[in-house]
C-alpha positions as CSV (number, residue, x, y, z in Angstrom):
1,X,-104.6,106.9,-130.9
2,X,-101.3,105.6,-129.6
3,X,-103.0,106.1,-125.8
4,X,-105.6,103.6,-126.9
5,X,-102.8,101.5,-128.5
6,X,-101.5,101.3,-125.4
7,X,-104.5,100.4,-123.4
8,X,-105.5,97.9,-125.7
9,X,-101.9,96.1,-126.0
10,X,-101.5,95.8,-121.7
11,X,-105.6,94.4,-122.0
12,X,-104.7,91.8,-124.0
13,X,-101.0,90.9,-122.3
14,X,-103.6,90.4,-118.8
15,X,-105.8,88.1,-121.1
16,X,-102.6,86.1,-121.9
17,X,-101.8,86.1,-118.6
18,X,-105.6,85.1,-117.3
19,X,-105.9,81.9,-119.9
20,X,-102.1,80.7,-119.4
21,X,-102.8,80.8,-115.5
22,X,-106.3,78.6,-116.0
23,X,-104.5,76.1,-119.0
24,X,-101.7,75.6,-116.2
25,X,-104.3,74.8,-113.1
26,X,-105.9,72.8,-116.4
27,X,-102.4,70.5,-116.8
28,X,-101.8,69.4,-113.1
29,X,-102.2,65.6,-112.9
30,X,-104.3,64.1,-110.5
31,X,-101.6,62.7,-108.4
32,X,-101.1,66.6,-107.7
33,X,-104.9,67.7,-107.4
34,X,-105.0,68.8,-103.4
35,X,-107.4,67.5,-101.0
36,X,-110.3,69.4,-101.6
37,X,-112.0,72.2,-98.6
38,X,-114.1,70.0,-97.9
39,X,-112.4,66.5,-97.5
40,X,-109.3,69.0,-95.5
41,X,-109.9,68.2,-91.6
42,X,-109.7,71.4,-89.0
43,X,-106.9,71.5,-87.1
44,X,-107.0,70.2,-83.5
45,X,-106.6,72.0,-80.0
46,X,-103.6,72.7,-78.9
47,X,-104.5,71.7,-75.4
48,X,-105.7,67.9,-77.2
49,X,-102.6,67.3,-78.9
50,X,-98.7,67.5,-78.5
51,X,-97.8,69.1,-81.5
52,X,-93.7,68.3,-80.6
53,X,-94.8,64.6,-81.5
54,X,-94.7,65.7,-85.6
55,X,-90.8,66.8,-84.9
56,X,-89.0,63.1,-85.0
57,X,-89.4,59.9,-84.1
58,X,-86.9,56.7,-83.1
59,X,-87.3,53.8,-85.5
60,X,-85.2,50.6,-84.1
61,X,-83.9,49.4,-87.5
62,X,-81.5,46.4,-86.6
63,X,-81.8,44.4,-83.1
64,X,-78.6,42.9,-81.8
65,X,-76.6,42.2,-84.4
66,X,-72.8,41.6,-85.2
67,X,-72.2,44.2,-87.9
68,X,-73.4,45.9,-90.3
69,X,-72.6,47.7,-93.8
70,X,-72.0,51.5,-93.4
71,X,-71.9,54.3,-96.6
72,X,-72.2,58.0,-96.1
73,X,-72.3,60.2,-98.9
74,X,-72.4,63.2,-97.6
75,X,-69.9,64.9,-94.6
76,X,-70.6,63.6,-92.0
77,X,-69.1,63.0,-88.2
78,X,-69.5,60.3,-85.2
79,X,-70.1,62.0,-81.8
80,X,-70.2,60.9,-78.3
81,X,-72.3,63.3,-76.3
82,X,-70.4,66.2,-77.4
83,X,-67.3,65.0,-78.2
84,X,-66.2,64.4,-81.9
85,X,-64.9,60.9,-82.5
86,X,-64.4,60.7,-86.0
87,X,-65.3,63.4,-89.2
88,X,-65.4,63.4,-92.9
89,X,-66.7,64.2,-96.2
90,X,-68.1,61.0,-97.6
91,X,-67.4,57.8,-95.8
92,X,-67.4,54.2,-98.6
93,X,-69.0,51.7,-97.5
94,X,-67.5,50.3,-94.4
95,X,-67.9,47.3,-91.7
96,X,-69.2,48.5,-89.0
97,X,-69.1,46.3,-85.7
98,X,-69.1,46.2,-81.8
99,X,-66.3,43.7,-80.6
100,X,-64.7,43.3,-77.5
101,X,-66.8,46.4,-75.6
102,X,-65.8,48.9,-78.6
103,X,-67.4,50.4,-81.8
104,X,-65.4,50.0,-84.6
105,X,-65.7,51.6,-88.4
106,X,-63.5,50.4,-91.1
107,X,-61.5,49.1,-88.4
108,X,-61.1,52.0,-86.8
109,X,-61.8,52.1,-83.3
110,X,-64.7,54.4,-82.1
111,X,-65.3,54.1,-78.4
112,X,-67.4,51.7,-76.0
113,X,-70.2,54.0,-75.4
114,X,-73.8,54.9,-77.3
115,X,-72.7,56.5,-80.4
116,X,-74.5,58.8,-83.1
117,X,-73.9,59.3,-86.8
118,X,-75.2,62.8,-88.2
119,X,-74.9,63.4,-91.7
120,X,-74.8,66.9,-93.1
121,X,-77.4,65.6,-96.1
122,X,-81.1,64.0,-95.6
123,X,-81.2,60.4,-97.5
124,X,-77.2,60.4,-97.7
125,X,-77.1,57.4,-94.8
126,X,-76.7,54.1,-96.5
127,X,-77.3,51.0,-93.8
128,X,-76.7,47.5,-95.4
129,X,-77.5,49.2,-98.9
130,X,-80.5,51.0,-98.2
131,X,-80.8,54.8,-97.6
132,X,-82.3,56.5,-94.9
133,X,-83.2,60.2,-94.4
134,X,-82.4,60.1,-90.8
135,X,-79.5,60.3,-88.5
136,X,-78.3,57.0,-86.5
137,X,-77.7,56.1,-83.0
138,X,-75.6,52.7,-82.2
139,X,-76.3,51.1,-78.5
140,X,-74.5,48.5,-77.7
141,X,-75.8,45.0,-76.3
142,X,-73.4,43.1,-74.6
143,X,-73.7,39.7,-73.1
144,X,-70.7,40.1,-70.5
145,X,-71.1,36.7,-69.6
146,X,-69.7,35.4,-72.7
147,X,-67.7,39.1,-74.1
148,X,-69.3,38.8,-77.0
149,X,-70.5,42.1,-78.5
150,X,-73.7,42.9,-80.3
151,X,-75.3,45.8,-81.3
152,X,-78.3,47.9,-82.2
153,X,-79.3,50.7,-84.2
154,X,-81.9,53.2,-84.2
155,X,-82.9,56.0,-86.8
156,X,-83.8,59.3,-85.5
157,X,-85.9,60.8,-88.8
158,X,-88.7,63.2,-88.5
159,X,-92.4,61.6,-88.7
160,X,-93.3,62.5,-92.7
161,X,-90.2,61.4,-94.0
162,X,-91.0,58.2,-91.7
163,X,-94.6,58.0,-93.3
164,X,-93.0,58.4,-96.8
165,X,-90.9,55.6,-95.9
166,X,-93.6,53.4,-94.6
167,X,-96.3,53.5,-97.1
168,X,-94.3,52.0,-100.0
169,X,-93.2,49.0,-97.9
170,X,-97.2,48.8,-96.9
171,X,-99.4,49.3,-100.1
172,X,-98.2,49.3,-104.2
173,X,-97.4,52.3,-105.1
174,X,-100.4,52.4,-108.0
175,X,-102.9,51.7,-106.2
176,X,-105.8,54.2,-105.7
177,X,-104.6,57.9,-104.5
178,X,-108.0,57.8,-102.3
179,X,-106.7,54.1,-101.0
180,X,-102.9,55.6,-100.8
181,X,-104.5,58.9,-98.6
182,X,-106.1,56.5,-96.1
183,X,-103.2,54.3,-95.3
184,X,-101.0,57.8,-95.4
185,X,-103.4,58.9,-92.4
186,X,-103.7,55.4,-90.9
187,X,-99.7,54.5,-90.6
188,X,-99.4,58.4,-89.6
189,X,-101.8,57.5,-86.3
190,X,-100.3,54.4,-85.5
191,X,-96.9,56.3,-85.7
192,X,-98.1,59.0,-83.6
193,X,-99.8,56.9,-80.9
194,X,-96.3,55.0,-80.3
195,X,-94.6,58.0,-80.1
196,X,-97.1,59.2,-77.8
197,X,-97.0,55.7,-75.9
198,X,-93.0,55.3,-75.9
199,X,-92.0,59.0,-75.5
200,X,-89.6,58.3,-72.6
201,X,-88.3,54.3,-74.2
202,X,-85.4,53.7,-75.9
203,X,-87.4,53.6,-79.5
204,X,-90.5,54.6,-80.4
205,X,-91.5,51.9,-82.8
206,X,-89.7,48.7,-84.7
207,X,-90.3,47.1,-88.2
208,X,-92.8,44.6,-86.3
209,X,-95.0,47.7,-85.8
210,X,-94.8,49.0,-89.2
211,X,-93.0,47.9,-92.2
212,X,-90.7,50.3,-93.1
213,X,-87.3,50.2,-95.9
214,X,-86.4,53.7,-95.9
215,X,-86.0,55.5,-99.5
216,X,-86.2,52.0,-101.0
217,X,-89.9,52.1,-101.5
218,X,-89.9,55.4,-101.8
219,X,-92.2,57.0,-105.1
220,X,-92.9,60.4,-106.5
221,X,-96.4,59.3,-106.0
222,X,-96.6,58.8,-102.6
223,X,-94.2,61.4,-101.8
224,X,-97.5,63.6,-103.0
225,X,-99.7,61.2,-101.3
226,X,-97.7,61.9,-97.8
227,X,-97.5,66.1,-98.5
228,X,-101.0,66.2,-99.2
229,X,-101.9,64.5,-96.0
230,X,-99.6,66.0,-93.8
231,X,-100.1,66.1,-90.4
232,X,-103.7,64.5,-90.5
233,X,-104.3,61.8,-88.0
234,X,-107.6,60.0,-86.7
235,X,-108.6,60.6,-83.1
236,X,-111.0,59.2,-81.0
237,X,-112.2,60.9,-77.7
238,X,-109.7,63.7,-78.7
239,X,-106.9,61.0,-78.6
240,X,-104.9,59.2,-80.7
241,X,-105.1,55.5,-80.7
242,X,-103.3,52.4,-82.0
243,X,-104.7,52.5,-86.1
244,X,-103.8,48.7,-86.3
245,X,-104.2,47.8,-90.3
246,X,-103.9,44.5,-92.3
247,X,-103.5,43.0,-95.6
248,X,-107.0,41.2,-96.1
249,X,-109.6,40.6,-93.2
250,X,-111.5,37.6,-95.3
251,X,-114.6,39.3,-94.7
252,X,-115.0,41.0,-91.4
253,X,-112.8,42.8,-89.5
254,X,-111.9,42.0,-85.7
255,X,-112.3,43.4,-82.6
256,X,-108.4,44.4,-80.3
257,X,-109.8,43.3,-77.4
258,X,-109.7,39.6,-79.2
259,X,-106.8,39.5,-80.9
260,X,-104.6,42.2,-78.7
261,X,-106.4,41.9,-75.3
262,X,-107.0,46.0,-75.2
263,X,-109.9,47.7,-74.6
264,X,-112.2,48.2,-77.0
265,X,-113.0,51.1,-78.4
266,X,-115.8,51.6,-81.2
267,X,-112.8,52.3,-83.9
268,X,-111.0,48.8,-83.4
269,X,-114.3,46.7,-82.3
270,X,-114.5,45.1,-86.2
271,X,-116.9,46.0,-89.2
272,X,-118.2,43.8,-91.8
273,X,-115.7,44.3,-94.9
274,X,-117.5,43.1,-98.1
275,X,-114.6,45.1,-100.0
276,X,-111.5,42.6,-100.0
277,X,-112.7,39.6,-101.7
278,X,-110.6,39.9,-105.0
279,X,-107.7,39.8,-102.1
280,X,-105.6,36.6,-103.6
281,X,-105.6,36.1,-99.6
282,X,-108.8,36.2,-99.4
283,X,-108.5,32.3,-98.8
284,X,-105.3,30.3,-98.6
285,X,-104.0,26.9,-97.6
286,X,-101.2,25.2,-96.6
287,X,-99.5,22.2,-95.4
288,X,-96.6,22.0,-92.4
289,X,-94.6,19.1,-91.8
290,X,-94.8,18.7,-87.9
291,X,-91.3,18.3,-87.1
292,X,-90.9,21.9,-88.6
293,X,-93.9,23.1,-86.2
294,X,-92.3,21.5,-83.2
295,X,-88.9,22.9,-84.0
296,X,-90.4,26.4,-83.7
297,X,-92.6,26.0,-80.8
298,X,-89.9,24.1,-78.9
299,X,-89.0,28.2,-78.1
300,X,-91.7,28.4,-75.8
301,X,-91.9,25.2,-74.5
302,X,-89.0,23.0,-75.0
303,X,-91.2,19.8,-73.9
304,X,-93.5,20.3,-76.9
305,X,-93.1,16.7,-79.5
306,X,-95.5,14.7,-81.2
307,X,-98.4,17.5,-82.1
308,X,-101.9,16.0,-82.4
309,X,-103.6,18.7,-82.8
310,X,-104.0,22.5,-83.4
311,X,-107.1,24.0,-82.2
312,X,-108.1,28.0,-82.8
313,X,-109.7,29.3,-79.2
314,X,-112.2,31.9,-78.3
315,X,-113.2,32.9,-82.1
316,X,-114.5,36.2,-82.9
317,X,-117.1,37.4,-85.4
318,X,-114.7,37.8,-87.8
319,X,-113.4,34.0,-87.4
320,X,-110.4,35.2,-86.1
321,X,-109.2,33.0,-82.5
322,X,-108.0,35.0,-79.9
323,X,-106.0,31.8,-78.5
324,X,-104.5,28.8,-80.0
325,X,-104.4,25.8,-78.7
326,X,-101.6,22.9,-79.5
327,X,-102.2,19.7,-77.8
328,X,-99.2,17.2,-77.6
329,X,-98.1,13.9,-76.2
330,X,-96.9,15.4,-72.9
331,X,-100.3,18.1,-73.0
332,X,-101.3,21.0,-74.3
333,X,-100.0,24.4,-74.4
334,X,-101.8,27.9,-75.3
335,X,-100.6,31.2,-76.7
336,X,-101.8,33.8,-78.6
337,X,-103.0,33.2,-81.7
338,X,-101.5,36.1,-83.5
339,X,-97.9,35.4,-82.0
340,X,-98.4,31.7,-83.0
341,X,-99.1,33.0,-86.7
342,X,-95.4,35.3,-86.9
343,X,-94.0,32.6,-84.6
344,X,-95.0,29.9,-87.4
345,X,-94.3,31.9,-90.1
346,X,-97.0,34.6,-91.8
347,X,-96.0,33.9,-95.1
348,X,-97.6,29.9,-93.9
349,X,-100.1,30.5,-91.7
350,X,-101.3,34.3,-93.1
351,X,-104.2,34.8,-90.9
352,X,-105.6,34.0,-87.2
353,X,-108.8,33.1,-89.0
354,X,-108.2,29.5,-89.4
355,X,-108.8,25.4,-88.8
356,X,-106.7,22.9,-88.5
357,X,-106.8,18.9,-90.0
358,X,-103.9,16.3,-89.4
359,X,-102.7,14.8,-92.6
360,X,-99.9,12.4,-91.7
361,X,-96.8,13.7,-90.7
362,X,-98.4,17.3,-91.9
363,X,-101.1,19.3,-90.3
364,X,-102.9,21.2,-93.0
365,X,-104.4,24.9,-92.4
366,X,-107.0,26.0,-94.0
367,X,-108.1,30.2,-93.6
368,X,-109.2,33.3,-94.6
369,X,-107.5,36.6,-94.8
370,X,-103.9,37.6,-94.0
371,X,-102.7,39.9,-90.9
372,X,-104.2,39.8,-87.6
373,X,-107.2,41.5,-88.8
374,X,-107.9,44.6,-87.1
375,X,-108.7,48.1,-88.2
376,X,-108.3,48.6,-92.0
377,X,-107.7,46.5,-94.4
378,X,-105.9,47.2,-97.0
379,X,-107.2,45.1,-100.0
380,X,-110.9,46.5,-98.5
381,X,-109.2,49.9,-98.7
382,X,-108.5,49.4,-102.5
383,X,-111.8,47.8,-103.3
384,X,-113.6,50.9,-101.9
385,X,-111.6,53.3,-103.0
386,X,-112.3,51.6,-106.7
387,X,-116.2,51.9,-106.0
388,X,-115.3,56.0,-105.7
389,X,-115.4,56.5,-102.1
390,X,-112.9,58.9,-101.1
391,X,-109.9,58.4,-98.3
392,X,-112.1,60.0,-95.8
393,X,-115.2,57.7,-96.2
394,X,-112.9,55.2,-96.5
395,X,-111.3,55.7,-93.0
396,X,-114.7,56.7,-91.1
397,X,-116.3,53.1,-92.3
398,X,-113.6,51.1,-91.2
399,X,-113.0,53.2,-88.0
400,X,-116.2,53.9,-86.7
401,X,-117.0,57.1,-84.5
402,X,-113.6,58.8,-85.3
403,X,-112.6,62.3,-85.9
404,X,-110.2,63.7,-88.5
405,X,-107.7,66.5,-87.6
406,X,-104.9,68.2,-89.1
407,X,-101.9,68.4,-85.7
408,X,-99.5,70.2,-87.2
């Protein structure tokens, strides 16, 4: 009797065991559900991919400047090549500057040379009062024919916490997981390729190439996002390439060749959107006093006054010019139309997909979209993802022809 006791006691401890396991699979939120077996790619060929490009990257952070704001909370030491300059446990926030050929902390003098700050704790880094994970390196600038210092600095983080980094200054944090995953993937391509393409330069990419704040954006949420994707990146022809993405295309997305001059590749040649239309970019408007155009412009061509006109040149499917075209009292001048936009301002003329009317002493724009409009867009990314398609479907429509693989 007690034997059977027994038996019947350690049964019913398994069941307990059994049901708490399935309630507890049950409870995970969907934020935390994985990738499923079959939306997780294979993982590539060795021989096809560098695996060493997943172990860090250099992200230029600030481009000759005079000084900057410097907190380490966390010990931490300055170092020239081997050679300790300066060590401690947590450093207060501190001006940091390069004057008169030397690096200087607090006032204290560092040294003339390229400098690195390593700090014992990931995230404990604080640059003008945002946190980074990575370490730092300070190169100095210097236009001896004046003695005036500047300087720049670089982060040297590892790829994921790059991607974590990146995504919240790219897309809202609560928007679709599925729309999340795909610009997780996306921004972890680009990032790859430019490693890839600047192994041997000074940095590897710049906040032109990707937005990127550090831990400022940085969520839970897409902390999950970026684990769950790790190490997945989009090849085509068992290579990476340049996954340019966008706020809103307007309707169709454009080919690189137009807007970058590249080749074209069946990834980056443009896809009808249909998805981004609720975009509050989807069309825009605006009006620029010409004096303020001419001001800008006079940067590339000091001779430009009295703007007539603005003309868009060689216009894709999309409606996106590969040129511009500003014609002036003295002639006309061209330049690419996406460097016109960030030259001009983004947050006025949002899109290469535009015309152009004078209006006085103003010349109004009138577009579609905003970002030069290649690869994905992002508000088309949302839109789909809202329709159920998942990250991978996502990806393959507006990338055409492309492969999914897990590198490391």
């Amino acid at each position: 009797m007690l034997l059977l006791k027994t038996t019947l006691n350690k049964k019913r401890a398994i069941l307990y065991l059994v049901i708490f396991a399935m309630l507890n699979t049950l409870t995970v939120s969907c934020w935390e559900t994985p990738i499923s077996r079959e939306e997780h790619p294979p993982k590539a060929d060795k021989k096809h991919i560098e695996e060493r490009f997943a172990e860090d990257i250099k992200v230029l952070l600030l481009r000759n400047i005079n000084e900057a704001l410097l907190a380490i909370y966390s010990p931490y030491k300055f170092t020239q090549g081997n050679t300790i300059l300066v060590e401690g446990n947590i450093l207060p926030e501190q001006l940091l500057r390069y004057n008169n050929g030397e690096f200087s902390v607090g006032g204290k003098l560092l040294g003339s040379e390229q400098i690195q700050v390593v700090a014992q704790s990931n995230g404990a880094i604080e640059l003008n009062g945002v946190r980074y994970y990575g370490n730092l390196l300070l190169l100095p600038d210097v236009d001896q024919g004046k003695g005036i210092g500047k300087f720049s600095i670089i982060e040297l983080t590892d790829i994921e916490s790059y991607i974590a980094g990146v995504i919240g200054s790219e897309m809202p944090y609560d928007w679709s997981p599925e729309a999340l995953r795909a610009q997780a993937v996306t921004a972890r391509t680009f990032a790859v390729y430019q490693r890839k393409k600047h192994a041997d330069a000074t940095y590897h990419t710049d906040g032109l190439s990707l937005a990127y704040q550090g831990l400022k954006k940085e969520k839970r949420e897409l902390n999950i996002i970026v684990d769950e994707t790790r190490g997945i990146v989009m090849l085509y022809n068992d290579q990476v390439f340049p996954a340019y993405f966008h706020s809103t295309c307007g309707g169709r997305t454009e080919d690189a060749n137009l807007i970058f001059h590249q080749d074209s590749i069946p990834p980056l040649r443009g896809i009808k959107c249909g998805f981004c239309n609720t975009s509050k970019y989807y069309n825009w408007q605006t009006e620029i006093d010409k004096t303020s155009l001419e001001r800008k412009l006079k940067s590339i061509n000091p001779g430009i006054a009295n703007i007539y006109a603005i003309q868009p040149v060689g216009i894709g499917p999309g409606n996106h010019s590969s040129m511009v075209q500003i014609c002036y009292a003295g002639g006309t001048e061209e330049m690419n139309a996406n460097a016109f936009r960030l030259l001009i301002g983004s947050e006025n003329v949002r899109s290469t997909a535009f015309n152009t009317e004078i209006k006085g002493h103003a010349i109004k724009f009138t577009g579609k979209g905003w970002g030069h409009g290649v690869g994905l867009c992002q508000y088309g990314a949302q839109g789909m993802a809202e329709k159920g398609y998942k990250w991978l479907e996502i990806l393959k429509y507006y990338y055409p022809e492309i492969e999914i693989k897990k590198i490391y």
